[in-house]
Jmol script that loads the backbone (N, CA, C; Angstrom):
load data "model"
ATOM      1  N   UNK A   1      -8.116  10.204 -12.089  1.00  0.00           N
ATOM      2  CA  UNK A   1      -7.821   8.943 -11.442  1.00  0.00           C
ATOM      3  C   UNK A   1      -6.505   9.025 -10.689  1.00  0.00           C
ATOM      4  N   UNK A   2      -5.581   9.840 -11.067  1.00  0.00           N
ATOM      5  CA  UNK A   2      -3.861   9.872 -10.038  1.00  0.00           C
ATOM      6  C   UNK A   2      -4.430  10.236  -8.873  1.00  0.00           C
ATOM      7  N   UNK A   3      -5.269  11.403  -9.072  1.00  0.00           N
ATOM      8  CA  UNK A   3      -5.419  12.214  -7.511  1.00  0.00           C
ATOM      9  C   UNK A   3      -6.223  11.710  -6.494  1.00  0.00           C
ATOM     10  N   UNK A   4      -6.883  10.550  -7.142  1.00  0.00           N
ATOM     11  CA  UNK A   4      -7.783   9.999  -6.076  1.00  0.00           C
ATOM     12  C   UNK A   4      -6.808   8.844  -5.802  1.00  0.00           C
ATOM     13  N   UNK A   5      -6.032   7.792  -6.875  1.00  0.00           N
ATOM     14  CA  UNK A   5      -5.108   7.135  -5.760  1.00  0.00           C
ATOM     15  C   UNK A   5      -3.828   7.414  -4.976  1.00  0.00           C
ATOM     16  N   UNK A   6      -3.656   8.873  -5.658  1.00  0.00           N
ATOM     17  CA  UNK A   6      -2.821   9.331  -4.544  1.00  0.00           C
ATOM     18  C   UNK A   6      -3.045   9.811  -2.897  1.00  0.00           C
ATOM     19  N   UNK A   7      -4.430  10.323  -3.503  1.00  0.00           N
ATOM     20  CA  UNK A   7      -4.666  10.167  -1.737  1.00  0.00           C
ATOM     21  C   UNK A   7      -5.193   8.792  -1.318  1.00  0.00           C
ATOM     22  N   UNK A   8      -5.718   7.956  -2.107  1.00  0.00           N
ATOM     23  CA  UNK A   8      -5.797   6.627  -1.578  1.00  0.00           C
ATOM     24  C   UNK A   8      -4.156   5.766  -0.636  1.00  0.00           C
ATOM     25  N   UNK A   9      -3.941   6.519  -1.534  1.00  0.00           N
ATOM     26  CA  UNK A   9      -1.855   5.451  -1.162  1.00  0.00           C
ATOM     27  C   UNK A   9      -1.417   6.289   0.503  1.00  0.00           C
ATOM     28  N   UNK A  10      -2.273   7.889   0.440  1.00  0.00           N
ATOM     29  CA  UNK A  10      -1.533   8.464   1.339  1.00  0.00           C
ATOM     30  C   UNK A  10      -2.712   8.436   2.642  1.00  0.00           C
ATOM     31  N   UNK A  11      -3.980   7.937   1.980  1.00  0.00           N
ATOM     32  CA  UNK A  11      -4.685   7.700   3.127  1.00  0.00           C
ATOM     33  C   UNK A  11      -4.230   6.046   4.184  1.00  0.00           C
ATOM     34  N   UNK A  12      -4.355   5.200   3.239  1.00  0.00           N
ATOM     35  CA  UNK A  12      -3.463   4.091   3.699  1.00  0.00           C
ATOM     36  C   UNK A  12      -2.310   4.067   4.262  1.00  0.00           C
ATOM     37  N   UNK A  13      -1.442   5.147   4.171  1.00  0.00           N
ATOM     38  CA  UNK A  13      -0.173   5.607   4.725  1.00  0.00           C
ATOM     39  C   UNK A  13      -0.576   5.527   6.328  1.00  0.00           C
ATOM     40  N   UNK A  14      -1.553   6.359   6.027  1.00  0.00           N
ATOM     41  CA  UNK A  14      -1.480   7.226   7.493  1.00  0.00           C
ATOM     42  C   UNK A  14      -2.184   6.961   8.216  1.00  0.00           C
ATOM     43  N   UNK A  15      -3.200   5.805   7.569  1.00  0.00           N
ATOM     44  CA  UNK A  15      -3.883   4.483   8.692  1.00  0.00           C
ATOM     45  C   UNK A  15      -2.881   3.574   9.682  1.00  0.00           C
ATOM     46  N   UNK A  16      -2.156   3.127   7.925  1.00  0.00           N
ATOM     47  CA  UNK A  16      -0.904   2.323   9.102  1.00  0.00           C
ATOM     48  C   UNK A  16      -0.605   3.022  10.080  1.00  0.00           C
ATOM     49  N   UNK A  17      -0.415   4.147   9.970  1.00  0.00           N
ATOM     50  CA  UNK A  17       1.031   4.824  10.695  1.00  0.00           C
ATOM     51  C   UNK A  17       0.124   4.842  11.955  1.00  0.00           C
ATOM     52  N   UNK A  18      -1.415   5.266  11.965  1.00  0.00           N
ATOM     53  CA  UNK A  18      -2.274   5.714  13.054  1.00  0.00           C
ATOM     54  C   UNK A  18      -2.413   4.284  14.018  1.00  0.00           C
ATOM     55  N   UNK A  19      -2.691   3.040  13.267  1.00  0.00           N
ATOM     56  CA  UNK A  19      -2.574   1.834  13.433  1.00  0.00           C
ATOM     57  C   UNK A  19      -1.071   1.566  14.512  1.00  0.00           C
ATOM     58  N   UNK A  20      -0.434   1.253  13.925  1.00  0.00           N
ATOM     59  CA  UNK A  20       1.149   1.245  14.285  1.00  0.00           C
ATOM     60  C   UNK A  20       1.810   1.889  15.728  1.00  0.00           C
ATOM     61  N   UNK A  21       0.951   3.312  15.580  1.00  0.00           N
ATOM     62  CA  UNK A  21       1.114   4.215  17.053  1.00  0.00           C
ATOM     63  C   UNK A  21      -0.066   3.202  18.112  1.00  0.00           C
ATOM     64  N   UNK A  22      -0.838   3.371  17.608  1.00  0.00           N
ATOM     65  CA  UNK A  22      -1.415   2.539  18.635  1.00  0.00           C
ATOM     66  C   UNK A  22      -1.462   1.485  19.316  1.00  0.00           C
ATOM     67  N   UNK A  23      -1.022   0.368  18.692  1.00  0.00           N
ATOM     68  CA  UNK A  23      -0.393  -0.801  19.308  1.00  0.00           C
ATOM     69  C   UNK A  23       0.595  -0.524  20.368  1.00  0.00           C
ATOM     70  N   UNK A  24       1.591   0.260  19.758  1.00  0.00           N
ATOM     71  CA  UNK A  24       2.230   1.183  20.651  1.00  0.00           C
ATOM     72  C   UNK A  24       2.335   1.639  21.885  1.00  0.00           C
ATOM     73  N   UNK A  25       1.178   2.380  21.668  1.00  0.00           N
ATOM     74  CA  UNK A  25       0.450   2.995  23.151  1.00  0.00           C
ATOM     75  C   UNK A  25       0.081   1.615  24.114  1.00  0.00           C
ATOM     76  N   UNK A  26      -0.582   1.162  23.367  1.00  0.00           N
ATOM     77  CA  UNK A  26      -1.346  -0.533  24.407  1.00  0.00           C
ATOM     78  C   UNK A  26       0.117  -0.840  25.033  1.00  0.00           C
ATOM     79  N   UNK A  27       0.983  -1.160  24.182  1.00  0.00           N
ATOM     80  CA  UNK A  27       1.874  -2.017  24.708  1.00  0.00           C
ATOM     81  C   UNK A  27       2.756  -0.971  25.961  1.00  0.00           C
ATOM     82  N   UNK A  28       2.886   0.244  25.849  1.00  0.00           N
ATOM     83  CA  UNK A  28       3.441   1.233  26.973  1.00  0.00           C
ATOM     84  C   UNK A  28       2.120   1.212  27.809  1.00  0.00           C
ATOM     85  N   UNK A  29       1.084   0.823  27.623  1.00  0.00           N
ATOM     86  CA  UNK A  29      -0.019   1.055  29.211  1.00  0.00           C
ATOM     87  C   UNK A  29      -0.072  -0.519  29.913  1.00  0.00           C
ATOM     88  N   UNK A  30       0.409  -1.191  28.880  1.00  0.00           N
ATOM     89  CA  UNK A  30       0.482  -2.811  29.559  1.00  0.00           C
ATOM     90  C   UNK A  30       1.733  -2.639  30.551  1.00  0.00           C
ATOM     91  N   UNK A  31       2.939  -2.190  30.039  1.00  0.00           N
ATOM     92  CA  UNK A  31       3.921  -2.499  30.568  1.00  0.00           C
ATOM     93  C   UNK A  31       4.022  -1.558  31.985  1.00  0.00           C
ATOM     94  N   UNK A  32       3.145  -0.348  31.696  1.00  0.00           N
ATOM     95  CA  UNK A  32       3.386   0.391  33.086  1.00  0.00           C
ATOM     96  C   UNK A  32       2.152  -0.222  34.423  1.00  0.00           C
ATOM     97  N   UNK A  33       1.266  -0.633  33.412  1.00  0.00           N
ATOM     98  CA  UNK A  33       0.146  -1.786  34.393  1.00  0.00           C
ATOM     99  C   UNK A  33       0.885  -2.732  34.919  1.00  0.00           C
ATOM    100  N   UNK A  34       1.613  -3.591  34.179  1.00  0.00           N
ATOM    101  CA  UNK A  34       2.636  -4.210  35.156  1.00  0.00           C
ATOM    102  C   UNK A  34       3.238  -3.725  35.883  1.00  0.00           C
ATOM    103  N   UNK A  35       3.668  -2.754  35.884  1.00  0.00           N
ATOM    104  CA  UNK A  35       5.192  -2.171  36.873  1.00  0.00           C
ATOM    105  C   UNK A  35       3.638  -1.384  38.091  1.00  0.00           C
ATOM    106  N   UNK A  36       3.054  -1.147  38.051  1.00  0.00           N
ATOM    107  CA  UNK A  36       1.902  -0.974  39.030  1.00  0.00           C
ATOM    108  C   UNK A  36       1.527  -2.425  39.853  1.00  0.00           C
ATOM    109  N   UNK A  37       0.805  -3.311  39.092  1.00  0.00           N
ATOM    110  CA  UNK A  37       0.993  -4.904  39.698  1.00  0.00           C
ATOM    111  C   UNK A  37       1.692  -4.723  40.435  1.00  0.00           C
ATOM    112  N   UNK A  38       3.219  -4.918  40.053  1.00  0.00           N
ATOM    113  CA  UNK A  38       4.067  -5.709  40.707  1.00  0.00           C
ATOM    114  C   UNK A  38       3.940  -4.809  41.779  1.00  0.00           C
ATOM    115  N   UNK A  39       4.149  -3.655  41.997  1.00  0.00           N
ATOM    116  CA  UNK A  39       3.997  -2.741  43.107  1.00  0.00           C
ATOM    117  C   UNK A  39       3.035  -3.405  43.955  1.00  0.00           C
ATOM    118  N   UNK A  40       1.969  -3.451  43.414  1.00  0.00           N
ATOM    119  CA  UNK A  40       0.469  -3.267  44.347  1.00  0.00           C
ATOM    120  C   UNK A  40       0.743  -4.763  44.753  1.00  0.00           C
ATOM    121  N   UNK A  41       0.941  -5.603  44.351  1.00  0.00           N
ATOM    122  CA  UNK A  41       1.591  -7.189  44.494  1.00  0.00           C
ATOM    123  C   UNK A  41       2.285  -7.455  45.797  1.00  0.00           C
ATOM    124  N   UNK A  42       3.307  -6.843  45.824  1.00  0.00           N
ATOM    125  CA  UNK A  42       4.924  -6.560  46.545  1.00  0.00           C
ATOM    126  C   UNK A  42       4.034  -6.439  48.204  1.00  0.00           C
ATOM    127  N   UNK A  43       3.108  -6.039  48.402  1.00  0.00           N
ATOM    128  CA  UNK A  43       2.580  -6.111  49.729  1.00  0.00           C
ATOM    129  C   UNK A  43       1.215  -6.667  49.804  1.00  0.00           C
ATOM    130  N   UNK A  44       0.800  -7.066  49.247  1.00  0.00           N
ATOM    131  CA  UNK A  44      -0.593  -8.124  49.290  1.00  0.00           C
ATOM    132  C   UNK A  44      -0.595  -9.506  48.649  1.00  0.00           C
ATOM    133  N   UNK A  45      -1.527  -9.858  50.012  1.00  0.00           N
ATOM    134  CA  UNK A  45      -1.430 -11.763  49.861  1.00  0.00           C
ATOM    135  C   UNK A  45      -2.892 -11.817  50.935  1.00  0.00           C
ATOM    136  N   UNK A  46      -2.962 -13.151  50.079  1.00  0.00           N
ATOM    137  CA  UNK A  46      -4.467 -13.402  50.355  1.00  0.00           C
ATOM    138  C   UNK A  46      -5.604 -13.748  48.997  1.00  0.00           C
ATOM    139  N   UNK A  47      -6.609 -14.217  49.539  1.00  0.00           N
ATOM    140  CA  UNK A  47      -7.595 -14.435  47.999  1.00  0.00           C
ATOM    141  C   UNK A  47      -8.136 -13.380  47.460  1.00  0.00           C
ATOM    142  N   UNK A  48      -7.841 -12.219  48.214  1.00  0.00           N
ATOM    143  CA  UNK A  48      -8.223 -10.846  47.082  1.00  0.00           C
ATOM    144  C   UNK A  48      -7.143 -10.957  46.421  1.00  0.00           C
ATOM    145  N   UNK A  49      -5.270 -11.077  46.566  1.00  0.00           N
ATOM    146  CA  UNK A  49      -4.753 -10.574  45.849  1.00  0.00           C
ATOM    147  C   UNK A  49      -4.835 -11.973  44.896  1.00  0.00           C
ATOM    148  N   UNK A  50      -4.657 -13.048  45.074  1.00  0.00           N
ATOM    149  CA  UNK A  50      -5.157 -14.233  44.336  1.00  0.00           C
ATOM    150  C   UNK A  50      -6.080 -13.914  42.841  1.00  0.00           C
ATOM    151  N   UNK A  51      -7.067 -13.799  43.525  1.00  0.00           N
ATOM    152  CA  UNK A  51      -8.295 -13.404  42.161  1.00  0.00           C
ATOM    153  C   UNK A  51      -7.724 -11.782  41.817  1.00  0.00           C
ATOM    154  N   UNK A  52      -7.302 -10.769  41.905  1.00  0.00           N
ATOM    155  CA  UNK A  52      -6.618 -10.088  41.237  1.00  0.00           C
ATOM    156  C   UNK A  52      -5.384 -10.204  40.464  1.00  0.00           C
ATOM    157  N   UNK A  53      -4.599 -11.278  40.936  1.00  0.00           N
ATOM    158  CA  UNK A  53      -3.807 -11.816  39.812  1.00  0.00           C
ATOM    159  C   UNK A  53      -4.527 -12.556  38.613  1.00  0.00           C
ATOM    160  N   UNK A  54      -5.460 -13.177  39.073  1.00  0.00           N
ATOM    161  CA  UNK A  54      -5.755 -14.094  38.062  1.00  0.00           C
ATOM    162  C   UNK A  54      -6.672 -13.260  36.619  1.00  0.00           C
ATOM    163  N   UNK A  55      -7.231 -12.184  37.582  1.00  0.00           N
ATOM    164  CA  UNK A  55      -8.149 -11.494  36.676  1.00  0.00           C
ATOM    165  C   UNK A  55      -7.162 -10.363  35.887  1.00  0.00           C
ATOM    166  N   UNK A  56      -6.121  -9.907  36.300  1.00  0.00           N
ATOM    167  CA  UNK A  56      -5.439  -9.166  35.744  1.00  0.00           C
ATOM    168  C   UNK A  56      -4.731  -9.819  34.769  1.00  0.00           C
ATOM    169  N   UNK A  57      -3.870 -11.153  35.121  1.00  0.00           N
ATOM    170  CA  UNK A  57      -3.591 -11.700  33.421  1.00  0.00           C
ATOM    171  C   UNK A  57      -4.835 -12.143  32.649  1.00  0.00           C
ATOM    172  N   UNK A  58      -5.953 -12.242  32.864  1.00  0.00           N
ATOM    173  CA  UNK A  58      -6.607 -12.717  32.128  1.00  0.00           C
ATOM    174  C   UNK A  58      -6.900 -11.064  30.934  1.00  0.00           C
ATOM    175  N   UNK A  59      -6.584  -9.892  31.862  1.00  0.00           N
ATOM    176  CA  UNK A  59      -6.873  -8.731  30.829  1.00  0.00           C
ATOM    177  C   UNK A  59      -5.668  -8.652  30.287  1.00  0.00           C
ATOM    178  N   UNK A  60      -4.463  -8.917  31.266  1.00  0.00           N
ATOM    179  CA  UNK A  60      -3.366  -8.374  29.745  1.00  0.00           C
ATOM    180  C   UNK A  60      -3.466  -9.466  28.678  1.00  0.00           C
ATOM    181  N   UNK A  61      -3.877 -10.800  29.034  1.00  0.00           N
ATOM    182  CA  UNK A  61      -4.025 -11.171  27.970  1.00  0.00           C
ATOM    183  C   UNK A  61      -4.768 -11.029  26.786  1.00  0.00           C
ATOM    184  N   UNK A  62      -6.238 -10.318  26.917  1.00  0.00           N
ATOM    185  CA  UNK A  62      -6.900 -10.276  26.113  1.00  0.00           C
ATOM    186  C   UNK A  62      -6.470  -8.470  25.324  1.00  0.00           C
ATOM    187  N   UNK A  63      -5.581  -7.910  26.422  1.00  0.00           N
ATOM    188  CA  UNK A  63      -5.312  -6.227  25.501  1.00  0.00           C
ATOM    189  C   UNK A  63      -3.886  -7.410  24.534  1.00  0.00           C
ATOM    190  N   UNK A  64      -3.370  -8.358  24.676  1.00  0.00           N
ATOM    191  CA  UNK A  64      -2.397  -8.916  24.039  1.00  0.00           C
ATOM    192  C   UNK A  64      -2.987  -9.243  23.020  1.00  0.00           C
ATOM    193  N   UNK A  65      -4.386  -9.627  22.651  1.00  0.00           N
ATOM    194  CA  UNK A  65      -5.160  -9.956  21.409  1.00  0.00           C
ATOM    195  C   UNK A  65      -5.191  -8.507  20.686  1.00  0.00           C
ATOM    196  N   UNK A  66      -5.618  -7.785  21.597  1.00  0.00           N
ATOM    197  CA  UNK A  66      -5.759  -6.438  20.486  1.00  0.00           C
ATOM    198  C   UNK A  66      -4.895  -5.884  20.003  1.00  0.00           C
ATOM    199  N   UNK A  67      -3.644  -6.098  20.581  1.00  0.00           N
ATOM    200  CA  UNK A  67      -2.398  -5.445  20.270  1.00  0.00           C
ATOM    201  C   UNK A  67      -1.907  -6.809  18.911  1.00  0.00           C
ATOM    202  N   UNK A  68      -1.951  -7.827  19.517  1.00  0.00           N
ATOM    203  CA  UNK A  68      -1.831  -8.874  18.063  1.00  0.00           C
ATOM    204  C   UNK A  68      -2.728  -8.356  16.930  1.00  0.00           C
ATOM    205  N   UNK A  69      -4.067  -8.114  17.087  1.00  0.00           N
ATOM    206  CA  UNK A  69      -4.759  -7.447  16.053  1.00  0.00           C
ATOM    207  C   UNK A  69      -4.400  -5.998  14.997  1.00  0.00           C
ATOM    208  N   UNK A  70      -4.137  -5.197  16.074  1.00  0.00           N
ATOM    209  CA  UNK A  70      -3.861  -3.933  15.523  1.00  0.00           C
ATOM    210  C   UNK A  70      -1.986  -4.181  14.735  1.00  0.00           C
ATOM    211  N   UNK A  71      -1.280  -5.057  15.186  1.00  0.00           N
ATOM    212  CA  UNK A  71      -0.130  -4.823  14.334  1.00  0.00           C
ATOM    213  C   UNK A  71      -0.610  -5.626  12.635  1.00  0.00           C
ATOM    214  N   UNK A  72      -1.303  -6.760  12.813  1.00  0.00           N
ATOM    215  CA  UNK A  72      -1.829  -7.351  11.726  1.00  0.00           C
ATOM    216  C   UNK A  72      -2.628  -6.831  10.925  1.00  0.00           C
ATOM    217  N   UNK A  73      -3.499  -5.881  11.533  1.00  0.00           N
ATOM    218  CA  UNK A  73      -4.424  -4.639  10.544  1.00  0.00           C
ATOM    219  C   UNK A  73      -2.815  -3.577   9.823  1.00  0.00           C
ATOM    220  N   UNK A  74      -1.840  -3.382  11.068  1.00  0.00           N
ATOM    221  CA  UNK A  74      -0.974  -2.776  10.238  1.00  0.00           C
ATOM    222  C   UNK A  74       0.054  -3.682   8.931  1.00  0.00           C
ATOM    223  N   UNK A  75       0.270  -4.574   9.298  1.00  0.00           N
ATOM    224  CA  UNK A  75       0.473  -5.603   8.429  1.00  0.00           C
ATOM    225  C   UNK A  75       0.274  -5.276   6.742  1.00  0.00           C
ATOM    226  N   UNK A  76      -1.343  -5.822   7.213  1.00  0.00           N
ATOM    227  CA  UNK A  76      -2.219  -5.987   5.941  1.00  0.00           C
ATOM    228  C   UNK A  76      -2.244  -4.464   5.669  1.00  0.00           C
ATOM    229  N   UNK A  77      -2.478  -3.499   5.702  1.00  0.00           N
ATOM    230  CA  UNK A  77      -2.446  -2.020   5.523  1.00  0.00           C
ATOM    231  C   UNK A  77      -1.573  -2.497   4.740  1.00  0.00           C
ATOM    232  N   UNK A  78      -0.037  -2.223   4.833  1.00  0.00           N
ATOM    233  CA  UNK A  78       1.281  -2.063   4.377  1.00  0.00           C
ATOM    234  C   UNK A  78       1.486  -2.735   3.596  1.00  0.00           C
ATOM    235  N   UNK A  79       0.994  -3.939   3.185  1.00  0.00           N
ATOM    236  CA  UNK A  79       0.852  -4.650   1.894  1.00  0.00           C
ATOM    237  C   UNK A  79      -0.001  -4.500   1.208  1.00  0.00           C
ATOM    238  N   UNK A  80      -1.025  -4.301   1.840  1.00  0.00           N
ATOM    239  CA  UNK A  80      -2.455  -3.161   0.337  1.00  0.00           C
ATOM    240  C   UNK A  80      -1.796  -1.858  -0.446  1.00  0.00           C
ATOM    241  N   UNK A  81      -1.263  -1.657   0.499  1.00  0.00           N
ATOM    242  CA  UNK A  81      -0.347  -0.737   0.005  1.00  0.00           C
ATOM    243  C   UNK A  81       0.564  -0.473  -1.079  1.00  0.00           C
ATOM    244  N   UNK A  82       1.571  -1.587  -1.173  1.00  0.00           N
ATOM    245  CA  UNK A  82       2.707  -1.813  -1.983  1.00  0.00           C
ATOM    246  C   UNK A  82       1.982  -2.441  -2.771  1.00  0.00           C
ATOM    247  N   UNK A  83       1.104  -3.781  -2.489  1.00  0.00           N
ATOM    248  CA  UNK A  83      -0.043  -4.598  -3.902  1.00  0.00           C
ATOM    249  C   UNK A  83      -0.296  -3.356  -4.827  1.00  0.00           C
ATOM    250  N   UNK A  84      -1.489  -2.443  -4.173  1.00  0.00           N
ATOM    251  CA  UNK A  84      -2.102  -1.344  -4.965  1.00  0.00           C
ATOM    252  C   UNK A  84      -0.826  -0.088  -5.808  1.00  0.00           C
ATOM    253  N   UNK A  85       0.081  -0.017  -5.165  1.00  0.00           N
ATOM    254  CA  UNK A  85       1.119   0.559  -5.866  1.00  0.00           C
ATOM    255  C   UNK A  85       1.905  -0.188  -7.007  1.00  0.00           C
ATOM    256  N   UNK A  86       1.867  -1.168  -6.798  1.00  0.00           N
ATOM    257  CA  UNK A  86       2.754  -2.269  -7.881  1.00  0.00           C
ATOM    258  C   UNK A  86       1.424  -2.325  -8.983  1.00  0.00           C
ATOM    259  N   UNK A  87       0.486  -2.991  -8.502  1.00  0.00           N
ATOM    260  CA  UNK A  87      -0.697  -3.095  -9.429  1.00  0.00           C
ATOM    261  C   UNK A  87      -0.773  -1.509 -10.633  1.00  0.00           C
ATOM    262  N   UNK A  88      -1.206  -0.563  -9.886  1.00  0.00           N
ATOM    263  CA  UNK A  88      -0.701   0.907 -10.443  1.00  0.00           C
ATOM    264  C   UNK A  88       0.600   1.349 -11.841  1.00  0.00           C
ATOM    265  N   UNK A  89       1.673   0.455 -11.137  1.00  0.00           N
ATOM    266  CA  UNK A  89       2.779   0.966 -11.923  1.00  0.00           C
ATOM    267  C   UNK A  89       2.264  -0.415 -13.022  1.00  0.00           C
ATOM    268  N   UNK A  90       1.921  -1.279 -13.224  1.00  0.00           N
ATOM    269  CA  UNK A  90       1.761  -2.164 -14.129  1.00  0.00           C
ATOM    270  C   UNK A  90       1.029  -1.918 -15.118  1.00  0.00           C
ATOM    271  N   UNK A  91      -0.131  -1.096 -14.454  1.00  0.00           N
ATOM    272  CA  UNK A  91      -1.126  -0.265 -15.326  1.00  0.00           C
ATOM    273  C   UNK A  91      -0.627   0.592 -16.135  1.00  0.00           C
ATOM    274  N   UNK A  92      -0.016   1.767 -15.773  1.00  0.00           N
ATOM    275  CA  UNK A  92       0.609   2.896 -16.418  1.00  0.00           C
ATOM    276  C   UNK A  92       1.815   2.133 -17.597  1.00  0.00           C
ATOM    277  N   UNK A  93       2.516   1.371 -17.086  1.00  0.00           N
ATOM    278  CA  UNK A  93       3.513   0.548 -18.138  1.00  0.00           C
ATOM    279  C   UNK A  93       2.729   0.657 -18.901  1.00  0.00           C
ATOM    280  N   UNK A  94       1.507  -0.254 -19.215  1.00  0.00           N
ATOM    281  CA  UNK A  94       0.939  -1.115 -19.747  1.00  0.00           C
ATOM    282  C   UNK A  94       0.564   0.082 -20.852  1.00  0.00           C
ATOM    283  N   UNK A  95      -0.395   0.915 -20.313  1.00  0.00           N
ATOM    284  CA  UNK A  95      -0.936   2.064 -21.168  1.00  0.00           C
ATOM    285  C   UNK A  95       0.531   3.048 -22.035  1.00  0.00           C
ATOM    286  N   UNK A  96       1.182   3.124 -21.151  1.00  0.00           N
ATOM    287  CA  UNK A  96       2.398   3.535 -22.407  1.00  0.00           C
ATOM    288  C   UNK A  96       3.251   2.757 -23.300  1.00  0.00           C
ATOM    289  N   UNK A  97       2.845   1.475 -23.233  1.00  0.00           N
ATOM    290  CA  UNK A  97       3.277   0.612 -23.992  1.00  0.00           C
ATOM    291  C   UNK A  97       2.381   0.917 -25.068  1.00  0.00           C
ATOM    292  N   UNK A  98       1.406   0.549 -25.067  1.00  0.00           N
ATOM    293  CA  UNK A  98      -0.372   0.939 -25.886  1.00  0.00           C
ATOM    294  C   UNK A  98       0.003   1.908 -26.691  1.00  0.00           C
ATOM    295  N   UNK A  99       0.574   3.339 -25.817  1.00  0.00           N
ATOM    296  CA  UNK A  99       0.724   4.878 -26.740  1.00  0.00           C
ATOM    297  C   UNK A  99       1.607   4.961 -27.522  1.00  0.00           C
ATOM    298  N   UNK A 100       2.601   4.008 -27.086  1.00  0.00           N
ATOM    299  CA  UNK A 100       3.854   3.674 -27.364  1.00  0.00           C
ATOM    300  C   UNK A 100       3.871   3.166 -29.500  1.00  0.00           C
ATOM    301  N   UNK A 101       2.684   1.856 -29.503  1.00  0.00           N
ATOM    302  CA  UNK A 101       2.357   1.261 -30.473  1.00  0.00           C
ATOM    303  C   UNK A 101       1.735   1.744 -31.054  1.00  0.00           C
ATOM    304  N   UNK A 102       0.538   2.568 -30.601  1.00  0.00           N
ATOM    305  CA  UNK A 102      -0.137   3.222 -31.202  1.00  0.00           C
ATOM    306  C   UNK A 102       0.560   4.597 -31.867  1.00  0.00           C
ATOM    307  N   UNK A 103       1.631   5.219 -31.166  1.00  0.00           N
ATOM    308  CA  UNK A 103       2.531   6.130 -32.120  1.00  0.00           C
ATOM    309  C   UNK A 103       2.939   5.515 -33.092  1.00  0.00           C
ATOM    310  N   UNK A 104       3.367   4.709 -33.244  1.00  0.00           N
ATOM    311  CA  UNK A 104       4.555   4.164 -34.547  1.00  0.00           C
ATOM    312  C   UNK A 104       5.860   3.988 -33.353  1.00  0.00           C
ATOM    313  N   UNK A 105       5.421   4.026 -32.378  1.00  0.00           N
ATOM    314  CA  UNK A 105       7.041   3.244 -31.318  1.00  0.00           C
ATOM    315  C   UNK A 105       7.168   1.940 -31.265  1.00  0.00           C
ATOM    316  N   UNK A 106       8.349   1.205 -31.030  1.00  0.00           N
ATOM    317  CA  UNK A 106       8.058  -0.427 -30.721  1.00  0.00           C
ATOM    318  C   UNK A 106       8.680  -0.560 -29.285  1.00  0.00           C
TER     319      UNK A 106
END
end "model"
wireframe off; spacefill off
backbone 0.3
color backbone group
């Protein structure tokens, strides 16, 4: 049972962490999509560039949902985490308390 929640604790590790980079990434391809906009912006006018503004915040807004998503999956990761580790050490107390009584220890 250690070795399977140890890689449980270290698989969860490294979700977050995979989690965590990725939001990451979104948020460096949003910000260089903007700095493109504004470029491609800076010399167009008219109802193409109109409905390309409008349709372009309507996507950073919705990569802004996924990026809200993916830090909250990292979130919750990182507290399953510490729960399942605390839960763990309560257990083990618990059982050497048990061995503890059951020796003749108090």
């Amino acid at each position: 049972m250690g070795n399977t929640s140890a890689a449980d604790r270290a698989a969860m590790q490294q979700a977050a962490t995979r989690i965590e980079d990725s939001a990451g990434i979104v948020k460096g391809l949003q910000s260089q999509l903007d700095g493109h906009k504004a470029q491609l912006m800076s010399g167009w006018a008219g109802n193409a560039a109109v409905s390309f503004d409008r349709v372009f915040t309507e996507f950073q807004t919705e990569m802004g949902k996924v990026r809200t998503a993916l830090e909250g999956m990292h979130q919750k990761l990182v507290h399953t985490k510490i729960t399942y580790e605390s839960t763990e050490q309560e257990q083990q107390d618990a059982v050497n308390k048990i061995n503890q009584l059951l020796n003749g220890g108090t």
